[in-house]
C-alpha positions as CSV (number, residue, x, y, z in Angstrom):
1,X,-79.2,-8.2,-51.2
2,X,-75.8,-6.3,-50.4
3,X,-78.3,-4.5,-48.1
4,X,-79.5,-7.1,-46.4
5,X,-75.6,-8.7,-45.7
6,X,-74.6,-4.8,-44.6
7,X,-77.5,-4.9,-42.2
8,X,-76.8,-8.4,-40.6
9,X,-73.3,-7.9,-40.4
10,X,-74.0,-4.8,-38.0
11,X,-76.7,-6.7,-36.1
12,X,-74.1,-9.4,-36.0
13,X,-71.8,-6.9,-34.4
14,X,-74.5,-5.3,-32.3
15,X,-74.6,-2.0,-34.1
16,X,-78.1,-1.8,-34.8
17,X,-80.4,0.9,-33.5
18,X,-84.2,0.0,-33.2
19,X,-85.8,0.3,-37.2
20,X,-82.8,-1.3,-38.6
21,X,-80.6,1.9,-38.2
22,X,-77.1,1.3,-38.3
23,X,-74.7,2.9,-36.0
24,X,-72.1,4.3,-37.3
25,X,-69.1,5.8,-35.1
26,X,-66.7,7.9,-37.6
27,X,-63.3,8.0,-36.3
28,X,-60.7,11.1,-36.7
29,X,-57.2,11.9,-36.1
30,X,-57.0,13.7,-32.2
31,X,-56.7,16.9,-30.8
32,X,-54.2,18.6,-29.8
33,X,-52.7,18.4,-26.3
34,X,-54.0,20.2,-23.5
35,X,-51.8,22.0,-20.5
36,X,-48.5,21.6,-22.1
37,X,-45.5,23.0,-19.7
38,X,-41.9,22.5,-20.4
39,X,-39.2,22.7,-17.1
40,X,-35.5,23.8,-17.4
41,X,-32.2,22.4,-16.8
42,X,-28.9,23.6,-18.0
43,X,-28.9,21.2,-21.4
44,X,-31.8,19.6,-21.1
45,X,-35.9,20.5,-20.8
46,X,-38.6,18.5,-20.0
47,X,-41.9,18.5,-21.3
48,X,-45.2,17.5,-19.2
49,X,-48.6,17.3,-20.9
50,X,-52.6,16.2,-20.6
51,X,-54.3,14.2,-23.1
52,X,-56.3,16.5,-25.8
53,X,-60.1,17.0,-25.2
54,X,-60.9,15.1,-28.1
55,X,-59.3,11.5,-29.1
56,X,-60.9,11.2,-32.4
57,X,-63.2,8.3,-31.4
58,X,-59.5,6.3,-31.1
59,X,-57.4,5.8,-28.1
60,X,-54.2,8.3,-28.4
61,X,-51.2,5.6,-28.8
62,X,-48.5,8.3,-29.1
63,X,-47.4,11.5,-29.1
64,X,-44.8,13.4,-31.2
65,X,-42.8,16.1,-29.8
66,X,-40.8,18.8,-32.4
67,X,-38.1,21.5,-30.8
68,X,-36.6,24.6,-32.6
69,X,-33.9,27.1,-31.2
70,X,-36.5,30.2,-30.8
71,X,-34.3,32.3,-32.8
72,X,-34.7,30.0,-35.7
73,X,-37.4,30.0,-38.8
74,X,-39.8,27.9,-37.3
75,X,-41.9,28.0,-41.0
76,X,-39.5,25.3,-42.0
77,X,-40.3,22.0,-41.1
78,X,-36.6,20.9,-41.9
79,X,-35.6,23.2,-39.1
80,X,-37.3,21.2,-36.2
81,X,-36.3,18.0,-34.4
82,X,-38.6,16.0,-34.8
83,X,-38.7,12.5,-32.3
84,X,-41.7,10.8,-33.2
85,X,-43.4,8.6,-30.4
86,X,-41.7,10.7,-28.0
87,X,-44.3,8.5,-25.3
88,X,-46.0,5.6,-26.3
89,X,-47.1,4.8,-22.3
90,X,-46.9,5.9,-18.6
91,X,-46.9,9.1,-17.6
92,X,-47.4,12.1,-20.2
93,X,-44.0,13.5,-20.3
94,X,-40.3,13.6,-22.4
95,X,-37.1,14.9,-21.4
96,X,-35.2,16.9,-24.1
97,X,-31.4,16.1,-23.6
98,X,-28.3,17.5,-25.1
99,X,-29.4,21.2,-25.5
100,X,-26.9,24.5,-25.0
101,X,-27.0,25.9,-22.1
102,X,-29.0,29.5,-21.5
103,X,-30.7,29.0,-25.1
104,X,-34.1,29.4,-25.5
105,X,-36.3,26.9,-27.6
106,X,-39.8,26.1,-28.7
107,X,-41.7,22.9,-28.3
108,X,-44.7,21.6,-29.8
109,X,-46.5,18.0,-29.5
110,X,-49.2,16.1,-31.3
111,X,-51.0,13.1,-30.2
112,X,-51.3,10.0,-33.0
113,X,-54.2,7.4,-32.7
114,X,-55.4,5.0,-35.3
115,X,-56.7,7.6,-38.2
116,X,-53.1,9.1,-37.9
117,X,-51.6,12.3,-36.8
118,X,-53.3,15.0,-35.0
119,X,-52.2,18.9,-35.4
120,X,-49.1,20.2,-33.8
121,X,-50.3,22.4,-30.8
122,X,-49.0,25.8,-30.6
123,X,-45.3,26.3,-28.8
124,X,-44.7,26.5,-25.7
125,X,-40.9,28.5,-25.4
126,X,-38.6,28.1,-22.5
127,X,-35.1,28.7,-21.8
128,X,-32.3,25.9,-20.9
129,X,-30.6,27.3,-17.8
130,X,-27.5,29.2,-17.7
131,X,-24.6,27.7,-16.2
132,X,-23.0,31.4,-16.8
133,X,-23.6,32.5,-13.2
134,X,-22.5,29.8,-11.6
135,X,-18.6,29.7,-13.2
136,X,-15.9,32.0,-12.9
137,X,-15.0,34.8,-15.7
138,X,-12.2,34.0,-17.5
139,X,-8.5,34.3,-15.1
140,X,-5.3,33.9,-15.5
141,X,-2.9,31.8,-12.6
142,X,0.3,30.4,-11.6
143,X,1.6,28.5,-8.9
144,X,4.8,27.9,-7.9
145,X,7.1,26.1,-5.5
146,X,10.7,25.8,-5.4
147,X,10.9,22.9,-7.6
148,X,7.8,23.6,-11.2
149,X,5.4,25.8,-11.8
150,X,1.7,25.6,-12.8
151,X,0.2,28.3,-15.0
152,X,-3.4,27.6,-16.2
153,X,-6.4,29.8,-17.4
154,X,-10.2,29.1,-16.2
155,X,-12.3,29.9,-19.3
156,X,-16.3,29.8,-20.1
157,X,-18.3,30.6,-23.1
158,X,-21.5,29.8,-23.9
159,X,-21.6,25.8,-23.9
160,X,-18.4,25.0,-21.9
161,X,-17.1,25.0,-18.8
162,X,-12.8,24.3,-19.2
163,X,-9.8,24.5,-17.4
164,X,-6.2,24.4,-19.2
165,X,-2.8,24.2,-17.4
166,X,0.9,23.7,-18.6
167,X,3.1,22.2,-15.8
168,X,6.3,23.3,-16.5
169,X,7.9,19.9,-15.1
170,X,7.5,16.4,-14.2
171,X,5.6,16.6,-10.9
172,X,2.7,14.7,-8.6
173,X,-0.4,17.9,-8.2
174,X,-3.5,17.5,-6.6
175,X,-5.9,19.6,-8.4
176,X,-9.3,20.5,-6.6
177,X,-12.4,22.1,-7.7
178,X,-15.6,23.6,-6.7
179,X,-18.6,24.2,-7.6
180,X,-22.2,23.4,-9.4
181,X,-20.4,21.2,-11.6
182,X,-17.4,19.5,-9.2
183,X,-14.4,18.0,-11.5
């Protein structure tokens, strides 16, 4: 009898073959993305990708994306950010904000259907670009009129770009700037 109910349900369902066969479609978690390239900025990367090969027999609702400094001990999960359903629709990319400048990081994604979470692909590494070129070295100044003075220092290290000045007195100063990043 429990036959017989199995076997009707499926014809009910159309999932009978011809001889009473029943087909059956086993579903799996996906593949991993395919063509995975990541694009520099100074803090920030983004991440472009194509849908894996296989889906599982489930459409792909999401993908997970993971980042690590390169340098760090990428055996650790607990060293990765993780940002789960990184893209849940349009097109297959992610933007990575935030990030030091002229560091270099790995990436990996996985895609997630119905049967749950597919395996991480392998990392793709790129570099942040380096705003290091594009400031001065560090310099001393002054200026002076008749009236105050302005001493300052233009500084850089790795992740910031700063000016400091003392203005010895009270006084109106226009203070203009070049460059990549205009202030």
């Amino acid at each position: 009898m429990r036959w017989g109910a199995l076997i009707a349900a499926c014809a009910a369902l159309g999932l009978l073959l011809p001889g009473g066969r029943v087909l059956a479609q086993t579903v799996t978690v996906p593949g991993v993305p395919t063509s995975i390239a990541v694009t520099s900025a100074a803090d920030s990367l983004t991440v472009t990708w194509a849908a894996p090969d296989d889906d599982g027999g489930a459409a792909v609702s999401a993908y997970d994306l993971r980042y690590i400094e390169a340098d760090d001990d990428e055996t650790a999960d607990a060293n990765w950010t993780l940002v789960e359903d990184a893209w849940t629709s349009g097109a297959l990319s992610y933007s990575i904000a935030d990030l030091r400048d002229s560091t270099s990081y790995d990436v990996q994604l996985r895609a997630v259907n119905s049967e749950g979470d597919g395996a991480w692909s392998a990392s793709t590494t790129q570099a942040t670009d380096d705003y290091g070129s594009t400031r001065s070295t560090a310099a001393g100044f002054a200026l002076s009129d008749s009236t105050a003075s302005l001493a300052g220092r233009i500084d850089s290290d790795a992740d910031a770009d700063f000016f400091s000045f003392v203005l010895t007195e009270t006084k109106e100063l226009v203070l203009y700037t070049t460059g990549l990043l205009d202030t």
